[in-house]
N, C-alpha and C positions, 0 to 999 in steps of 0.2 A: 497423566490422568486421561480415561477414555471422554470423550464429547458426550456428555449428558446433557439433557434441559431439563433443570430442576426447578422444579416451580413449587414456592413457599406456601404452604395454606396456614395463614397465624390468624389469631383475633385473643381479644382478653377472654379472661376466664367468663366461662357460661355462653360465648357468643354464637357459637355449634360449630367449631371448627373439626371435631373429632368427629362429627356428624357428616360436617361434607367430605371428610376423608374415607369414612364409611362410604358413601356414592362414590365418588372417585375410586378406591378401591375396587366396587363393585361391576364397575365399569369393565375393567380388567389391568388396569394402572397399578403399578408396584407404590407402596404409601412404606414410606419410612415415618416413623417418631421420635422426635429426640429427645421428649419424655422419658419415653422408653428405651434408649440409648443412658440417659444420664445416669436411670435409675438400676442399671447392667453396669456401669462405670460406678456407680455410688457404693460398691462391694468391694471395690477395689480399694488394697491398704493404704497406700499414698493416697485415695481421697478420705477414704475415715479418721486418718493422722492429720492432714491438712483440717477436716472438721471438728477434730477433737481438741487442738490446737488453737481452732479460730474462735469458738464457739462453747467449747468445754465439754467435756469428757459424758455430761450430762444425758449429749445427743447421738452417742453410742452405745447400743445393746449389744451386748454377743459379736461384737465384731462389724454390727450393722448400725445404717444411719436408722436414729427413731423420728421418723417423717414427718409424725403427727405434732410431737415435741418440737422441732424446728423450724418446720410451717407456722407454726404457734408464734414461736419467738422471733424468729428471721423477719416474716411481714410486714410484722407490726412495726418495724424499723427500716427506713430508705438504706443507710450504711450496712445496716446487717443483711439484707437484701443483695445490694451489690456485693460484698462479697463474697458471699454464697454464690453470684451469680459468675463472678470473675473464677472462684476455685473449679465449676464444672464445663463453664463455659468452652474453654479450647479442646481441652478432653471431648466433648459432644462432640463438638465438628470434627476432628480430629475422625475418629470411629465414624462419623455419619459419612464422612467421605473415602471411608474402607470400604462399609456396607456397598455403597455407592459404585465402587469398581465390579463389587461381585454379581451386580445385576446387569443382565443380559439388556433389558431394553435403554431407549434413548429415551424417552419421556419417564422422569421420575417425581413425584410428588413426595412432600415432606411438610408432615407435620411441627411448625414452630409455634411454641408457647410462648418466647422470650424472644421477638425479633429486635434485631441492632442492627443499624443502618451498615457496621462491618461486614456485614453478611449481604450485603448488594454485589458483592467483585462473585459469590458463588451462586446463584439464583440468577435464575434467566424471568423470572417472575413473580411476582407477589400478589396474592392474592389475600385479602383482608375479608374475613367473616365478619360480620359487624352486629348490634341488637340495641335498643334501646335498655338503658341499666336497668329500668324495673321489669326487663324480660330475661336481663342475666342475673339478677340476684335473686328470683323467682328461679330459676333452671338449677342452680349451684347451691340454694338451701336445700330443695326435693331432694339432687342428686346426691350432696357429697354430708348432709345432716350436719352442719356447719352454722356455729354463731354468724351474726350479722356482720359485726364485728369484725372479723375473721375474712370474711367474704371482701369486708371494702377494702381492708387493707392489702390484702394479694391485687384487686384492681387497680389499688393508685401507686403501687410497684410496677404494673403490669403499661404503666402507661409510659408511649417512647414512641419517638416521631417516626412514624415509617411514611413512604411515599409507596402506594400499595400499584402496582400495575390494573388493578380488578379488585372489584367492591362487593360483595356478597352481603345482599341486608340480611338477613335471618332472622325477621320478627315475625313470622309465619308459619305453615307447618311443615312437616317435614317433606310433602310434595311439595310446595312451593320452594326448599331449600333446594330438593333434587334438580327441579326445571332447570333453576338456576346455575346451575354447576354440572348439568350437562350441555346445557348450551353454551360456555364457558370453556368446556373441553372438546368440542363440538369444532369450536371458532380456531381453537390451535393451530390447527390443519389449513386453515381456510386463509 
């Protein structure tokens, strides 16, 4: 594997982690998602048979995971949770760390939804979005049109000790996110 510095950008859901990736990005920094790595792997046969399998036949269409059906049911469950988390889990990294060879630069940023302390041996850094809950369940009803319901139980899934390198509060607006995370990006080098 080529020498990268991959630095983690994670926080729970609604905290503006996809927000400070959007800046970072912008910057000129290559921004991977393992969001969007999972959900390129979640097409794949061996995971909709492993889903179909865990979970029942219910949470496949056409060949495809129904997301909104298994968000539904998965959350609202710790066990059902994890293992949904355990079936995509190595697959992501797996693919996050091909993507990873085919980029030219040394500084790579990645967006994590699901950070696990396993994932310290591949991050040279963590950096944690953070918000107070009544500014993340306010962000995540507007955005995603989402019971309440729904909202807290992906958060208390979402919860898992990380020991972050860098603290991003994100109860402000979206300049005061940027400030943040370019001085942040800024300090790498320095």
């Amino acid at each position: 594997m080529k020498q990268s510095r991959l630095i983690a950008i994670t926080g729970g859901i609604g905290s503006g982690k996809s927000s400070a990736c959007v800046i970072v990005k912008n910057l000129g920094f290559p921004v991977l998602d393992c969001d969007k790595i999972a959900k390129e792997i979640s097409y794949s046969p061996s995971i909709t048979e492993l889903i179909s399998l865990t979970f029942g036949e219910k949470f496949i269409f056409n060949g495809a995971l129904n997301r909104k059906e298994l968000r539904s049911e998965v959350f609202a469950d710790k066990q059902k949770y994890q293992q949904l988390n355990d079936i995509f889990f190595e697959k992501t990294i797996e693919e996050l760390l091909k993507q990873v060879e085919k980029i030219p630069e040394s500084t790579i940023f990645v967006e994590v939804s699901a950070y696990k302390p396993s994932l310290d041996s591949i991050f040279t850094q963590v950096w944690l979005v953070d918000a107070p809950l009544q500014v993340r369940l306010n962000r995540v009803r507007i955005r995603d049109e989402v019971e309440m319901e729904n909202i807290l139980n992906i958060m208390n899934n979402q919860i898992m000790p990380i020991k972050p390198t860098k603290i991003i509060n994100n109860d402000g607006t979206i300049e005061q996110l940027a400030q943040q995370v370019e001085y942040l990006v800024f300090q790498l080098d320095n």
